[in-house]
Every structure is written in structure tokens, then in C-alpha cells.
C-alpha angles and dihedrals in degrees: 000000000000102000083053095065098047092050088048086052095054100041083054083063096058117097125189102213119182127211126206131205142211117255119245084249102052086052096058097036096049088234114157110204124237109258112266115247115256108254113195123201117252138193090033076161129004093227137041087239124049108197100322098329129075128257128217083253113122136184123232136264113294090005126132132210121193105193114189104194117180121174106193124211118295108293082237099076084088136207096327085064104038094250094300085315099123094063129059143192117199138184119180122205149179126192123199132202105229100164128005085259097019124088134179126177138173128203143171119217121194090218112101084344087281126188123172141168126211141191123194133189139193115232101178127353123208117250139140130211124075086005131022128214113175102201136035105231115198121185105214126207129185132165125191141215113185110196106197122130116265117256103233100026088186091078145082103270112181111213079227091073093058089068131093134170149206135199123177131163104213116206115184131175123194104206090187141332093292096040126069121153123179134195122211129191117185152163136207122204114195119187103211126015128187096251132046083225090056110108112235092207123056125183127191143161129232134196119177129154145190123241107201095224099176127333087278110037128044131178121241127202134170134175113186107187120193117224117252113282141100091299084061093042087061109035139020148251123283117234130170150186132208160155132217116212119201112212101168088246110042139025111238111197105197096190136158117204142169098235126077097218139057093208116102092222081064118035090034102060109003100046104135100165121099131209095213086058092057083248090137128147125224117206153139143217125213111208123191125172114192116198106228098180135356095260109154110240110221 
């Protein structure tokens, strides 16, 4: 896996810069040609979310996305339990376009009674033409409240230590209309954590990508790996497997994954399951943007 990241690192680099040349004609005539327009690069990702993590995609200006993500019990609970069918985990979420590169989004999540509030904004967005730019580059910026009772009510529980947060630079890069790859460095701060040895800060580094697979149906993969310490000592890696399913209308995300949670204070640092062990989660994300104006998204 690792070798995959750092692949993935190197292939985001690499800009494909094109370089255009004069005619024969415009040379001996003295003609200088008109600059070309910039072109930037749309649909990097289909969905604001990949699997669980964001992408650099953003919505436009005055749009509105309502994403219904639910990750269902391990797959290895067998037939008694439907196949992990009979529980659910749930966050609900809605993203808002505040500006054409400026997102802000707000969600509840039933695990561990989660609610959290993003911004994101683009940095650089990738486009050819009169000027090249070869990635999209998205800064990232979630807080967390998480709203279960304290376990020993009878002392002296600080509101601080309710709150959790998450900061990742997403660089993405789309090859062609089949092929986008994407590189995420993050890290997640959490106030108060159960031992005196558990690292408040945990850093990791993501790559995922998106397969084109036909105009409709597309194949999703991440794979978000902690840094060495005492956080990747405890718990494992997230990966995880979807589709995206183009309606017209909505967005549907079919994924399996090995954390419980879509929120990145969960499946970043605290994912125990392991693939290897069957302990594998289906679920599924709905994703609807609403157009609430005409604004051009650039």
C-alpha cells in the first residue's frame, strides 16, 4: 500500500504541459495569434465524497448538496444478522456553495452522537489554455462536537474535551476522462483521548482514485494510511471500495469499507476492522445537488 501512495504522489507531479507553436504563416507574415481561453478541468470526481473522504470537488456558488450516508454492521455477522443489515450507522450532511471555490457544509452522524461543520476551499484548480496548471489543490477544514454523555458524570468534564478536528490538502489530478487520482495529507487533533500514551495528534496520508467504468458507473477506491506512532500501533488502516451510479438526478455511492464511520474523526484514527477478518462494512451514500441560482462555477 505503501508503494501505492507514493506512486500515486509522484504521477500527481507530473504535469502534462502542452506547448504550442507558431504556423509557418504567422512567422513570415509577423502575425501574432489571439491567447488562447483558459479551459479548466471539470468533473476530477463526480461527488464531493469519494468513499468516506472528500474530494476537491466543489459545488457552485448558491448550490446545495444533501448527502445520506449509512454504513451498515460488519458483513461477518452472518446470516442471523442479515449480513450486518439489521444495524446501521448514519451521518447526515448538507453542503452549501458559498462561494464558486468556497464550501461549507454541516452533518450529524449517530456514531458517538457526531456533529461536525466543514469549509473548503480551492486553492488551485487544474486547467489548460492561456495558462496551465497541471493539479486541483483543495485546503480542507472540519471541527467536531461530539455529544455523548460523559462517562463519569461525577467529574469534572471540560466542554473542550468534546471537541475534535481535521485538516487535509487535497491534490488531485484527472489524466483523461476515465482516470482521476487524488493525494491527501491530513491530520486529526483530538482534545482529549482515553490514554496519557495516545497521540493527540494523528497524521496520515491518503490516495484514492475513480475508474470511469461507462457514462453512468464509475469505480472508487481509498486507501487512507496513519504515520507510524502510538494511533498506528492500535488501530488499522481504512480502505475502502465503491461505485458511483449516475441517475441524472442523484449521485448513488455502493462501497464496502472497513470503518464504521464516515466521519474523518472516526474512520481516520479509530478503524479496528480488518478486511482480512471478513469484518467488512456495506453501505451506501445518496448524493443530491439542488441548483439554487445560475452562478458559473469556475
Amino acid at each position: 500500500m505503501r508503494k501505492i501512495i507514493f506512486t500515486s504522489f509522484f504521477l500527481l507531479l507530473i504535469g502534462s504541459y502542452q506547448i504550442s507553436a507558431q504556423g509557418l504563416l504567422d512567422s513570415l507574415d509577423g502575425i501574432t495569434n489571439q491567447p488562447k481561453q483558459v479551459e479548466y478541468t471539470e468533473a476530477t470526481f463526480k461527488a464531493p465524497r469519494l468513499v468516506n473522504g472528500q474530494t476537491v470537488e466543489l459545488i457552485g456558488k448558491k448550490e446545495m448538496a444533501v448527502i445520506i450516508a449509512h454504513r451498515f454492521a460488519p458483513i461477518s455477522e452472518g446470516a442471523y444478522n442479515f449480513y450486518g443489515l439489521t444495524q446501521n450507522i448514519i451521518r447526515l450532511g448538507v453542503d452549501y456553495g458559498l462561494l464558486n471555490r468556497v464550501n461549507i457544509g454541516l452533518g450529524v452522524g449517530s456514531y458517538q452522537r457526531t456533529f461536525d461543520g466543514f469549509i473548503k476551499i480551492s486553492l488551485l484548480k487544474q486547467c489548460h489554455g492561456s495558462k496551465s496548471i497541471p493539479v486541483t489543490v483543495v485546503l480542507s477544514s472540519t471541527a467536531f462536537i461530539s455529544a455523548e454523555k460523559w462517562q463519569d458524570p461525577t467529574k469534572d468534564n471540560l466542554f473542550n474535551s468534546r471537541l475534535f478536528y481535521s485538516y487535509q490538502l487535497l491534490v488531485a489530478r484527472k489524466f483523461n476522462n476515465r482516470i482521476s487520482l487524488q493525494l491527501t495529507p491530513g491530520l486529526v487533533h483530538r482534545n482529549l483521548v482515553k490514554r496519557e500514551i495516545d497521540q493527540n495528534n494523528v497524521y496520515s496520508i491518503a490516495a484514492g482514485g475513480r475508474f470511469k467504468l461507462s457514462k453512468r458507473l464509475a469505480l472508487n477506491a481509498e486507501y487512507y494510511y496513519l504515520l507510524p506512532g502510538q494511533t498506528a500501533d492500535d488501530f488499522v488502516n481504512s480502505f475502502s471500495l465503491g461505485f458511483d451510479i449516475e441517475t441524472g438526478g442523484h449521485i448513488f455511492q455502493l462501497l464496502f469499507t472497513n470503518s464504521i464511520s464516515p466521519q474523518e474523526k472516526v474512520f481516520i484514527p479509530e478503524t479496528t476492522h480488518k478486511w482480512r477478518d471478513g469484518d467488512v462494512h456495506f453501505g451506501f451514500n445518496i448524493i443530491r445537488v439542488f441548483g439554487l441560482s445560475h452562478a458559473k462555477k469556475v
